[in-house]
C-alpha positions as CSV (number, residue, x, y, z in Angstrom):
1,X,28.8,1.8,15.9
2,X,26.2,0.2,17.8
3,X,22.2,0.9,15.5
4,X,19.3,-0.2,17.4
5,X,16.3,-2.1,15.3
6,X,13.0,-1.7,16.5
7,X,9.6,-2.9,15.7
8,X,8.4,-0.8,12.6
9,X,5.2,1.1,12.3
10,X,2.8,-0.9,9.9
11,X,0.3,1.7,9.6
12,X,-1.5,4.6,11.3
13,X,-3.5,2.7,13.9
14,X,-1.2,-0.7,14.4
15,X,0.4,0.1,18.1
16,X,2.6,-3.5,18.6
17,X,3.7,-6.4,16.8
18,X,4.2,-10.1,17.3
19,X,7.8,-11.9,16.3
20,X,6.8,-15.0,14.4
21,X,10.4,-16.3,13.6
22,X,13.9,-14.6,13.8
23,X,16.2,-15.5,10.4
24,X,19.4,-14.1,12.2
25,X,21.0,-15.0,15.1
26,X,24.0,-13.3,17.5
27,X,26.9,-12.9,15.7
28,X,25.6,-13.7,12.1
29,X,27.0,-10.9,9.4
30,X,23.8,-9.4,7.9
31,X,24.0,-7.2,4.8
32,X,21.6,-3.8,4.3
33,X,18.0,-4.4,3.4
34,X,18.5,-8.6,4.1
35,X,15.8,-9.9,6.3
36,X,16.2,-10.2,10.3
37,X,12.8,-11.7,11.2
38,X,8.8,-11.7,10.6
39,X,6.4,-10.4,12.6
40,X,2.8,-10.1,12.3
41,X,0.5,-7.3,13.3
42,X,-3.3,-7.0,13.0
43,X,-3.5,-6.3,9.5
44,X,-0.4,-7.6,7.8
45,X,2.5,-10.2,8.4
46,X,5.9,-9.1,7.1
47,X,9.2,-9.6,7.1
48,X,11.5,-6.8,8.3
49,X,14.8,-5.8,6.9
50,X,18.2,-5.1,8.6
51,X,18.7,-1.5,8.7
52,X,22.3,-1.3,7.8
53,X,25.2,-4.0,7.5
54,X,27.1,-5.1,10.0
55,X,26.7,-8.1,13.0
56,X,23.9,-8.7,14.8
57,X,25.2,-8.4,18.8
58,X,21.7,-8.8,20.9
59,X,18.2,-10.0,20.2
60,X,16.2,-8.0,22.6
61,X,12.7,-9.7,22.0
62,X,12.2,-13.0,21.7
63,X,9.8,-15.2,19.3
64,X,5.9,-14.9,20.1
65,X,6.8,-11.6,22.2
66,X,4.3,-9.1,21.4
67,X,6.0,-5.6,21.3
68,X,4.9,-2.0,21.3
69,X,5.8,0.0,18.3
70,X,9.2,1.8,18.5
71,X,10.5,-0.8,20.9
72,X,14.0,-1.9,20.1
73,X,14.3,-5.4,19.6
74,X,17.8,-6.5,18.1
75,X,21.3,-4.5,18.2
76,X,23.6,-4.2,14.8
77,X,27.5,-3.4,15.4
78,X,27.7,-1.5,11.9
79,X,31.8,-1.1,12.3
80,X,31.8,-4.6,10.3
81,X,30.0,-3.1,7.1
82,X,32.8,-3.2,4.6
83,X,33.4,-6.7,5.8
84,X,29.8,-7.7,4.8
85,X,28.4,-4.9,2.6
86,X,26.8,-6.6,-0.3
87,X,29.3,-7.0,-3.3
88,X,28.5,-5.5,-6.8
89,X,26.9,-8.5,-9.3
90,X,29.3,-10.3,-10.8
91,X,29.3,-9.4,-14.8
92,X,27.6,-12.5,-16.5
93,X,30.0,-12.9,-19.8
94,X,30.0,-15.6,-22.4
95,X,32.1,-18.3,-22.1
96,X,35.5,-17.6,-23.1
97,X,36.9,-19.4,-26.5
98,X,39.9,-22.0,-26.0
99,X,42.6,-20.3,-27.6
100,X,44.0,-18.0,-25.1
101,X,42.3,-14.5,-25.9
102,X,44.0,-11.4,-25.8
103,X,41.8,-9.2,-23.2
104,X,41.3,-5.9,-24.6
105,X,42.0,-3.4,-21.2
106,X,39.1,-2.3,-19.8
107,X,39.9,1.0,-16.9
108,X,38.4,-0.4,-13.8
109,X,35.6,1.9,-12.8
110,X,36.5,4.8,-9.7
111,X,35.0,4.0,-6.5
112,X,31.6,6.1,-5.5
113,X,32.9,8.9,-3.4
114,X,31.0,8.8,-0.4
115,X,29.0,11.7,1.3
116,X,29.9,13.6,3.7
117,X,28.5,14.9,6.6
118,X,25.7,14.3,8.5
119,X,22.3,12.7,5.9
120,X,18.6,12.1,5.9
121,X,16.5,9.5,4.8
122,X,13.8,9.6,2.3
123,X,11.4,6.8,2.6
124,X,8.4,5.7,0.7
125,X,5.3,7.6,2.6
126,X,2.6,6.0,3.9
127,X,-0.8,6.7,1.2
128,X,-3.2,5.4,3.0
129,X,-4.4,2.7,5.7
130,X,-4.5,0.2,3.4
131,X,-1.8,0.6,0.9
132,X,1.7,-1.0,1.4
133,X,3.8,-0.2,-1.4
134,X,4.1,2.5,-3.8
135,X,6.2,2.8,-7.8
136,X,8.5,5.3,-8.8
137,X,7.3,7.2,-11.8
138,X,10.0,9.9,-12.1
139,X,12.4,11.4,-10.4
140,X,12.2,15.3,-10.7
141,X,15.9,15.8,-8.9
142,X,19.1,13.9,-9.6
143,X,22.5,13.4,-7.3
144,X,24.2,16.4,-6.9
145,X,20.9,18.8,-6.8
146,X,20.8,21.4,-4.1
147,X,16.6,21.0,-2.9
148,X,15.0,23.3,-0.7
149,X,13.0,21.6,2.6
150,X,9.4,21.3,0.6
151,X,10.5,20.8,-3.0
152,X,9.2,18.0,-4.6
153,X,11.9,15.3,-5.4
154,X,9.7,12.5,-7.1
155,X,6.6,11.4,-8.0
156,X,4.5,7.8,-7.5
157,X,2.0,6.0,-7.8
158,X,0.0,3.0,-6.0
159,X,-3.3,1.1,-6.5
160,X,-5.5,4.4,-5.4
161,X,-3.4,7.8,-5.4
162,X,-0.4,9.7,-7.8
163,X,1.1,11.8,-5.6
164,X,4.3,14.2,-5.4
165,X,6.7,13.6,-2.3
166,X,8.3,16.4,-1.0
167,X,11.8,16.9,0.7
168,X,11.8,16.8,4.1
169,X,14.7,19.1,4.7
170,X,16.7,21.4,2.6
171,X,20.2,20.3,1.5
172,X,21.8,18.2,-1.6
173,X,20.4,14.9,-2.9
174,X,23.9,12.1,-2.3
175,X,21.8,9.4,-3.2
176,X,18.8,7.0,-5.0
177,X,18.7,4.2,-4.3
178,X,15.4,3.5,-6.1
179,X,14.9,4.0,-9.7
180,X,12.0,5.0,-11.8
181,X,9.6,2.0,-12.5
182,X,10.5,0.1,-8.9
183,X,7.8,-0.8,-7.0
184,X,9.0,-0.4,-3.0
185,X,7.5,-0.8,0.2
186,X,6.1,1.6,2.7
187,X,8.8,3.1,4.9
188,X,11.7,1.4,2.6
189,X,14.7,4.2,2.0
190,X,14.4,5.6,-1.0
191,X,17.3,8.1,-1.6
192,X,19.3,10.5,0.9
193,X,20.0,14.0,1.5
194,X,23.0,15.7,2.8
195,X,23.9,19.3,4.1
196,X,24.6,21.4,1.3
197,X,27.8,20.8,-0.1
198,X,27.5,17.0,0.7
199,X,29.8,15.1,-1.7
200,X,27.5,13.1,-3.9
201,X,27.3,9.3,-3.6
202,X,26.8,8.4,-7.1
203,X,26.0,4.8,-8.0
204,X,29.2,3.3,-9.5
205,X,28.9,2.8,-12.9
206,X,28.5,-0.8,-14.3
207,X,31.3,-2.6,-14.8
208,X,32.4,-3.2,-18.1
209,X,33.0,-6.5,-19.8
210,X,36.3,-7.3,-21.1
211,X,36.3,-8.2,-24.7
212,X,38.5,-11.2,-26.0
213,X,40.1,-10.7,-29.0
214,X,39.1,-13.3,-31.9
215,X,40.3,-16.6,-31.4
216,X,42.6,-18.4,-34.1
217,X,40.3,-21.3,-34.3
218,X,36.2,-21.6,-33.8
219,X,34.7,-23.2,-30.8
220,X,32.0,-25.8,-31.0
221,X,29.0,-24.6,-30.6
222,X,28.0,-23.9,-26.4
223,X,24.6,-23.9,-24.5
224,X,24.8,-20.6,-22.1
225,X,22.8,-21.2,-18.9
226,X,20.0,-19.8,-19.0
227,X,20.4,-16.7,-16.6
228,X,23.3,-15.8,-19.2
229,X,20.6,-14.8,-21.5
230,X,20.3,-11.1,-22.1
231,X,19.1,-11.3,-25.2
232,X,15.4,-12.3,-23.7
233,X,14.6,-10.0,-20.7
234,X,12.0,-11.7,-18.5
235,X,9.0,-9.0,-18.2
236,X,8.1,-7.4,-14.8
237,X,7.0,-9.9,-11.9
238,X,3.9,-9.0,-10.1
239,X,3.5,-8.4,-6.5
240,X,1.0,-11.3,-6.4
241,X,0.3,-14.9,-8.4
242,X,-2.7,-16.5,-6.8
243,X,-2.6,-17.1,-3.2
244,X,1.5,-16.0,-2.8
245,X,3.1,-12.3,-2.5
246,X,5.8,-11.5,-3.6
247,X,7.9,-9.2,-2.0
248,X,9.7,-6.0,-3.9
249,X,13.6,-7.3,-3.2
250,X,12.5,-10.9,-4.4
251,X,11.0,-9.6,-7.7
252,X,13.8,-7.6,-8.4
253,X,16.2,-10.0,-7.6
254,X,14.1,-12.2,-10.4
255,X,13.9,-9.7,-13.0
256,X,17.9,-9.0,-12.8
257,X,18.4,-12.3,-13.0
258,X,15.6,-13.4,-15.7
259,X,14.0,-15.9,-13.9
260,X,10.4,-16.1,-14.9
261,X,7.0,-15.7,-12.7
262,X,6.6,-19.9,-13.7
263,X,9.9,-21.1,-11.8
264,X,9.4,-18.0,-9.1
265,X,5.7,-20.0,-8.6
266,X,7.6,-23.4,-8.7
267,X,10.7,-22.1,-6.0
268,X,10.0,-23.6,-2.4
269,X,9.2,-21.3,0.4
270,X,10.8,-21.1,3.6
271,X,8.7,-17.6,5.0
272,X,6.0,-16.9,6.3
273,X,3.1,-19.2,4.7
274,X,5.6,-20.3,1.9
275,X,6.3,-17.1,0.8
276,X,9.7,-16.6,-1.2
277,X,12.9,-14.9,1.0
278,X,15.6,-13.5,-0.6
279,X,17.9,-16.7,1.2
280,X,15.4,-19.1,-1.2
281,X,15.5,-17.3,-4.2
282,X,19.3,-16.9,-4.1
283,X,19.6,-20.1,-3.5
284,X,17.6,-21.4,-6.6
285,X,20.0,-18.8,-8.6
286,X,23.1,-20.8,-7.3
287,X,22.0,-24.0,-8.0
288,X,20.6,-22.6,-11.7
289,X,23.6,-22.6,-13.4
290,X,24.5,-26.3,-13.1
291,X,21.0,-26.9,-14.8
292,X,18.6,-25.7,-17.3
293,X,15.7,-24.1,-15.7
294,X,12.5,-25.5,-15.5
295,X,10.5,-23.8,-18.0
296,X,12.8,-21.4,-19.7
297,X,14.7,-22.2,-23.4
298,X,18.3,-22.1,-23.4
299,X,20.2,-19.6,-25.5
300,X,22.6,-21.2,-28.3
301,X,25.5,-19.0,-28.7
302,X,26.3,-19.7,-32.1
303,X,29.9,-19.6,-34.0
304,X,31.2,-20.3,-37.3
305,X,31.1,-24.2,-37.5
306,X,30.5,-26.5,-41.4
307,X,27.7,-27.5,-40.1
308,X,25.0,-26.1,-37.3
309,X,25.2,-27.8,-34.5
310,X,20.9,-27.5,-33.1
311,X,21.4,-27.7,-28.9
312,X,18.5,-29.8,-28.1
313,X,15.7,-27.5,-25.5
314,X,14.9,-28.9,-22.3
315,X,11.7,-30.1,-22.5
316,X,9.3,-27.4,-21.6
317,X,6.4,-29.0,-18.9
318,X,3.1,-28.4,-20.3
319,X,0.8,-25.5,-19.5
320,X,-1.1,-26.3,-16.3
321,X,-4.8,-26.9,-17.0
322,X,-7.2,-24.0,-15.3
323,X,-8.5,-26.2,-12.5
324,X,-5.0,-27.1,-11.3
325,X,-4.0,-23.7,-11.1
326,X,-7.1,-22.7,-9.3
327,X,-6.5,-25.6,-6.6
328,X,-3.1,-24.5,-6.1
329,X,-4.4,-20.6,-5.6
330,X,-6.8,-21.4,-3.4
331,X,-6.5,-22.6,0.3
332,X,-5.7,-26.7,0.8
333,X,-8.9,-28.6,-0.1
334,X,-10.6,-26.1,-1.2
335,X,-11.9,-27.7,-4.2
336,X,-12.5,-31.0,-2.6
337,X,-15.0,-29.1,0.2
338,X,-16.8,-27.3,-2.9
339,X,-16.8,-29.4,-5.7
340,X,-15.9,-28.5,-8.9
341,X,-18.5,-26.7,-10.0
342,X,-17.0,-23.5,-8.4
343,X,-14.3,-20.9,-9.6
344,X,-12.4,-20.3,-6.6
345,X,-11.2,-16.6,-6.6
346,X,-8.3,-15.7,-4.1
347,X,-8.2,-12.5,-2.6
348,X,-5.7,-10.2,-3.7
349,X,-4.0,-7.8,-0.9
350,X,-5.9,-5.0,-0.9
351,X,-9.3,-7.1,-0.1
352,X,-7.1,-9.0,2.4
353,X,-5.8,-5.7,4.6
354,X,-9.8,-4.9,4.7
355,X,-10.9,-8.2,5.6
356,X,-8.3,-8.3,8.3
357,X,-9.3,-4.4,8.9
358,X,-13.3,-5.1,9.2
359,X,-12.5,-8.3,11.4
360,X,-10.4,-6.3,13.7
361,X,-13.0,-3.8,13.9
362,X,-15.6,-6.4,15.1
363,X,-12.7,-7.9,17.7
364,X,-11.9,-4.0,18.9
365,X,-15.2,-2.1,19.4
366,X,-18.4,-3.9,20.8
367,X,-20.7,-2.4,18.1
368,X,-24.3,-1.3,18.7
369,X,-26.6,0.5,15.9
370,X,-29.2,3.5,16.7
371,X,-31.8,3.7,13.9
372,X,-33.9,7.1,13.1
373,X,-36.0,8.4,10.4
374,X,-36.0,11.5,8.6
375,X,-38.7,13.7,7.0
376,X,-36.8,15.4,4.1
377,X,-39.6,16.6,1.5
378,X,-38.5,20.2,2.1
379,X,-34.9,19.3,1.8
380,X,-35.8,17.2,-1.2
381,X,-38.0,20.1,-2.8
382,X,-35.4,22.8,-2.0
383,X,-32.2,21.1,-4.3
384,X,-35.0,20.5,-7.2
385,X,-35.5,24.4,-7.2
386,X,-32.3,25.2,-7.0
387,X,-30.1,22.5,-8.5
388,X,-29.7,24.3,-12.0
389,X,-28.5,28.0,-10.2
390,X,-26.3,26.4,-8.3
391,X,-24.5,23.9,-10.9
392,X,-24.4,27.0,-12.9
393,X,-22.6,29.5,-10.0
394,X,-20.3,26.2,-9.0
395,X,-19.3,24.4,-12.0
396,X,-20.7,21.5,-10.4
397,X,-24.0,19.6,-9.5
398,X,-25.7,19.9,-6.2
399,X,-26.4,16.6,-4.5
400,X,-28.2,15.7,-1.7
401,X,-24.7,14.3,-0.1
402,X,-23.2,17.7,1.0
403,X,-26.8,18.3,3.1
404,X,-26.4,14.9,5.1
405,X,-22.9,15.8,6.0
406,X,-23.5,19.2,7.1
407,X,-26.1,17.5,9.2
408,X,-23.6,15.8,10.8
409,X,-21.4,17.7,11.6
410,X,-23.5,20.1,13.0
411,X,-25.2,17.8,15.1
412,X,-21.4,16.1,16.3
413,X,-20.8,20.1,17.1
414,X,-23.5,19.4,19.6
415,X,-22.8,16.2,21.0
416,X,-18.9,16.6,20.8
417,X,-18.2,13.2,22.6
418,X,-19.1,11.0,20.0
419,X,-15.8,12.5,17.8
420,X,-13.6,10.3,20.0
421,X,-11.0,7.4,19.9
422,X,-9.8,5.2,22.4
423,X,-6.2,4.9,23.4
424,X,-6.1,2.3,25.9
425,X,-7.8,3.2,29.5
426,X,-8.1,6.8,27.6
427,X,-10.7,8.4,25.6
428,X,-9.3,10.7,23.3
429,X,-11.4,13.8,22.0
430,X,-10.7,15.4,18.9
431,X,-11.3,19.0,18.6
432,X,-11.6,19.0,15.0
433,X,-14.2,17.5,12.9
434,X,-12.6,15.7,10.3
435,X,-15.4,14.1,8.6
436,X,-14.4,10.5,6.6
437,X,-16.6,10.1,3.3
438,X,-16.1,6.8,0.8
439,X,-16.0,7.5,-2.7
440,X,-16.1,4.4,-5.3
441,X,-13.1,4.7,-8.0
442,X,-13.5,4.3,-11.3
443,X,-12.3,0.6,-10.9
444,X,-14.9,-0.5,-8.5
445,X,-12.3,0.3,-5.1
446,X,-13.1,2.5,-2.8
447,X,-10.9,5.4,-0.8
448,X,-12.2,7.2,1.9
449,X,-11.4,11.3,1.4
450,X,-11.4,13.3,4.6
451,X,-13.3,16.5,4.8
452,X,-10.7,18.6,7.4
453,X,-12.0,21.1,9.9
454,X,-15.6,20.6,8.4
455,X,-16.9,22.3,11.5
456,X,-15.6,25.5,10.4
457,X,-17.7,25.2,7.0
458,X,-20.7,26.5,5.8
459,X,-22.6,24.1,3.1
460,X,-21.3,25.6,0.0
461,X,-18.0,24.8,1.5
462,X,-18.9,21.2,2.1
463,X,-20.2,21.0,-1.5
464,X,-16.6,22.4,-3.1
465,X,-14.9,19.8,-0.5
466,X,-16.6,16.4,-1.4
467,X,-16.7,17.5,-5.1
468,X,-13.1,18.3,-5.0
469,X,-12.1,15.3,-3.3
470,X,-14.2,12.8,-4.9
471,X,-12.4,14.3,-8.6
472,X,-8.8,14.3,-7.5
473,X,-10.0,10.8,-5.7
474,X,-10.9,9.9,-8.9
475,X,-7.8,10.9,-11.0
476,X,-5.3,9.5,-8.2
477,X,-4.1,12.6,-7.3
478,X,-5.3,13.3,-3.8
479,X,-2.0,13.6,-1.2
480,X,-1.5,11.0,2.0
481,X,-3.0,13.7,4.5
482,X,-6.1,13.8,2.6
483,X,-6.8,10.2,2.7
484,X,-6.0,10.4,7.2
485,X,-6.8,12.4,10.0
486,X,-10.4,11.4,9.8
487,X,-12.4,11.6,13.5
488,X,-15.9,10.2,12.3
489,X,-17.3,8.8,9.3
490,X,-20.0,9.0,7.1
491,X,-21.0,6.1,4.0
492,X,-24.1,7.2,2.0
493,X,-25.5,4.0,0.9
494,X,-28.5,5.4,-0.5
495,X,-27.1,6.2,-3.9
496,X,-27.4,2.2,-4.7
497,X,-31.1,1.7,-3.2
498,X,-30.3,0.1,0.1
499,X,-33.0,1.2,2.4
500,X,-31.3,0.4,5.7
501,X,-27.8,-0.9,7.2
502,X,-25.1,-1.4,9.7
503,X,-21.7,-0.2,9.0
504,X,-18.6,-1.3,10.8
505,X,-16.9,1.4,12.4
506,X,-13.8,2.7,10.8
507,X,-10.9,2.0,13.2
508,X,-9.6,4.4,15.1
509,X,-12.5,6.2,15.1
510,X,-15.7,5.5,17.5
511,X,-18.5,6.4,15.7
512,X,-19.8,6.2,11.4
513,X,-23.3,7.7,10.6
514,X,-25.1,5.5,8.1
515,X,-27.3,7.7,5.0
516,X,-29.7,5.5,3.0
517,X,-32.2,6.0,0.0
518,X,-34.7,8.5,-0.1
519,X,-38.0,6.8,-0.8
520,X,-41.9,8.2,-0.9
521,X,-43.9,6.7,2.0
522,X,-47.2,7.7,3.0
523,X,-46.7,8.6,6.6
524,X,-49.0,9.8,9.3
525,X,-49.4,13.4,9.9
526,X,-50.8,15.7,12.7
527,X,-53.1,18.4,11.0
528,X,-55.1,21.3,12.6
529,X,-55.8,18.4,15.6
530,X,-56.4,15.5,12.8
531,X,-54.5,12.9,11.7
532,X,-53.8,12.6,8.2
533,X,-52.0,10.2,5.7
534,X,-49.5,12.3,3.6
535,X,-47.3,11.3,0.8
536,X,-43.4,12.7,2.0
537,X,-39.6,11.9,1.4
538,X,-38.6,9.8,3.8
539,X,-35.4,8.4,4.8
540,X,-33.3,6.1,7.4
541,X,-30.1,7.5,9.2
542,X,-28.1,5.1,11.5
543,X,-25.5,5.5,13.5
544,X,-22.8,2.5,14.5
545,X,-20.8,3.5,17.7
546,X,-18.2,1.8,20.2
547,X,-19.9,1.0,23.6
548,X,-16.9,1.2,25.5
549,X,-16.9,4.8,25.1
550,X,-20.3,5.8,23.5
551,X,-23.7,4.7,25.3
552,X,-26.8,4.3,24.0
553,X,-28.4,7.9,24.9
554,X,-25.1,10.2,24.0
555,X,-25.8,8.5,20.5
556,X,-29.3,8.4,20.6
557,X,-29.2,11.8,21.2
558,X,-26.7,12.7,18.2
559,X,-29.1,10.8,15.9
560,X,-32.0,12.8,16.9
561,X,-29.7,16.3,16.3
562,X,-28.9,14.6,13.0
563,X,-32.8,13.6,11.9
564,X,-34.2,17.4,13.1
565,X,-30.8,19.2,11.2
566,X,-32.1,17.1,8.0
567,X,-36.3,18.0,8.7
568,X,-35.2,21.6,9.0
569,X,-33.3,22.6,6.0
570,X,-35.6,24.4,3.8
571,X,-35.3,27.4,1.9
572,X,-35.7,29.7,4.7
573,X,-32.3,28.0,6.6
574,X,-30.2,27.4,3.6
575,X,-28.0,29.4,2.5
576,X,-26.8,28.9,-0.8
């Protein structure tokens, strides 16, 4: 059966792809999940993984072709899957004594029976714009479970949200083929559904060592190679050690086969910017066995002998000093250019998504900045009156936060072309106001909540939003559609004293409203035909908009709805 492969969607606002390097070519056998090429997009560079087993026919798309999203690029012939589908580990056993043993008979396990009828994938959703992978913290369904469309199956977790992921259509769960405490990428399969009644593919059980029976005579003593060694799991790898990612197949490919994060480090690349394929690592495992490993002690497998024979270690290299380690993690030269009095800190991949994000940004949208000021000494008087009634009707306290974003979006009500995106040659206008807010997590991150369908609140409805969000933000347990969808955003500076700024906007969108500190100014004021100098709350709004689609009066003209919304709330137009 012929299965298309096309260029995979890297996140909610990446449209194509470039092909950097294909790892297959026509006619090679490829085996499910093994790597076919790497591409690079605006944010991220990735490798992408075969889709099924089989041959590779056709390469559609050549290297340095830059390709829409959805485009097939390569053709599979899937009818040669048994010939290549990926063989079950080979049991690692201890080296058999030299008198011939007596094997004790071990039933072969039964084959997986393998579902029926037609199934559907479950893949690792998509949390955010910036996240990439998720972990498995339990599965709430097992094989054989009949789920209705909606059920939760599982739950995970990634660097900013816990989350429950639903079914997507009713039936029986035939497969997992992720367990609890894997870490997997975005999009990656992680189980299957079939109709109901679907036989269940169960994972076939692990196949069970055969036992020699005692030898007549002892053995000398034998070194095991080191990836024999059971006895001393390696702990978990992590996704990152200095400058070099690690994907989730390599890691598990060195946890199963206990090599450690030192000789992973020490393994040559052949990917993208030295990272580590699954051809590399494999290839270290092959050649492992004829060799100690490099930092790892070997295991003595000891036996009844007169006297203990001590296998000698290999020597273990010693720890690298700080400053080497740094000079490897950072970029070549590095710490020539700077010297050494420096700590050179390399960014992990979260600050590397936004870095690429923000510069993108900058490269998209030609950005201009509008700059008002607001008079909000009634606004300002008005919570101080009021704060303690309300934190005692709500539960919660009123902040000034939930008045600047009504603001806004009553102002965007009026001027509806600023809640746009640009797709191309078109400008696309959003009906809804879907208003973006940042909120800082308790580690110093940030995620970006979206207030849905603000337009169709009233304030105290904006207040219960953000304060819901920003908690459930908080506690990493807001869902993927509350953290997307957003048409315009707003970043409140204020609340760490800047006075004045110019955010970048906040791809796709077109427009992000800038709120900064509330200071007392003296300012000059018009009274009874005289002007006077008054004491009153001041405050800067800005407002950082694409020119290809927004000019300077259309957001002029929203910033001025915004600064008058702010100058009129007082207790005669609030309603609390």
């Amino acid at each position: 059966m012929k299965i298309d492969v096309v260029m995979p969607k890297m996140g909610e606002s990446i449209q194509e792809g470039k092909i950097l390097r294909w790892l297959k070519k026509p006619g090679d056998k490829v085996e499910r999940d093994e790597i076919l090429l790497e591409i690079s997009t605006d944010k991220v560079d990735t490798e992408v993984p075969s889709p099924s087993a089989g041959i590779l026919t056709a390469i559609l798309a050549q290297e340095n072709d830059t390709v829409e999203v959805g485009a097939i690029i390569a053709e599979l012939n899937s009818d040669a899957q048994a010939a290549v589908s990926t063989p079950a580990p080979a049991p690692i056993a201890t080296p058999a004594p030299v008198a011939a043993p007596i094997p004790v008979a071990v039933a072969a396990p039964a084959p997986a029976p393998v579902s029926s009828g037609p199934s559907t994938d479950v893949v690792m959703p998509k949390m955010g714009e910036s996240i990439q992978e998720g972990k498995i913290l339990r599965w709430l369904k097992k094989p054989g479970d009949s789920v209705e469309r909606d059920e939760i199956l599982l739950e995970i977790s990634t660097d900013k949200v816990d989350t429950e992921v639903p079914s997507p259509v009713a039936g029986t769960l035939t497969e997992l083929l992720a367990a609890e405490g894997d870490t997997v990428e975005v999009g990656a399969i992680i189980a299957r559904l079939g109709t109901a009644g679907s036989v269940v593919s169960a994972p076939a059980p692990a196949p069970t060592i055969a036992t020699p029976a005692p030898a007549p005579a002892p053995t000398p003593v034998q070194v095991a190679p080191v990836h024999a060694a059971q006895s001393a799991p390696i702990t978990s790898i992590p996704r990152s050690s200095g400058s070099r990612f690690y994907s989730p197949l390599v890691r598990t490919i060195a946890e199963t086969e206990g090599i450690s994060l030192q000789e992973l480090d020490a393994i040559a690349g052949t990917g993208l910017e030295g990272r580590v394929t699954k051809h590399d690592i494999l290839g270290y495992i092959s050649k492992r066995g004829s060799a100690p490993a490099v930092t790892a002690q070997p295991v003595v497998q000891h036996v009844p002998a007169p006297a203990p024979v001590i296998a000698t270690p290999a020597p273990t290299p010693a720890p690298a000093p700080v400053q080497t380690y740094v000079a490897a993690s950072a970029d070549s030269g590095t710490l020539t250019k700077w010297g050494q009095d420096v700590e050179v800190i390399p960014m992990d991949r979260v600050r590397q998504i936004i870095a690429d994000h923000m510069v993108r940004s900058k490269q998209t949208s030609p950005h201009v900045t509008s700059v008002g000021e607001a008079d909000v000494t009634q606004l300002v008087n008005f919570r101080e009156k009021n704060k303690h009634a309300f934190e005692q009707k709500e539960g919660f306290k009123l902040t000034l936060t939930p008045f600047f974003a009504k603001a806004i979006i009553d102002a965007v009500k009026e001027f509806p072309l600023v809640n746009v995106s640009v797709d191309g040659t078109n400008i696309i206008r959003h009906r809804k106001i879907n208003l973006s807010f940042a909120t800082v997590l308790n580690d110093g991150n940030l995620i970006v909540p979206v207030i849905k369908n603000g337009d169709m609140m009233n304030l105290v409805g904006i207040s219960r939003s953000i304060n819901d969000l920003a908690l459930r933000a908080r506690g990493k347990k807001l869902s993927p559609d509350e953290i997307s969808g957003g048409t315009i955003s707003m970043t409140n500076m204020g609340a760490w004293g800047s006075l004045f700024g110019t955010p970048v906007i906040n791809q796709p969108q077109s427009a992000i409203i800038g709120i900064y500190a509330v200071q007392k100014r003296p300012v000059v004021r018009e009274v009874n035909g005289e002007d006077l100098i008054a004491i009153r709350q001041m405050m800067y709004v800005s407002i950082t908009y694409d020119h290809r689609v927004i000019d300077g009066v259309l957001a002029s003209s929203c910033l001025r709805a915004i600064v008058q919304n702010l100058e009129r709330m007082n207790a005669s137009t609030i309603d609390l």
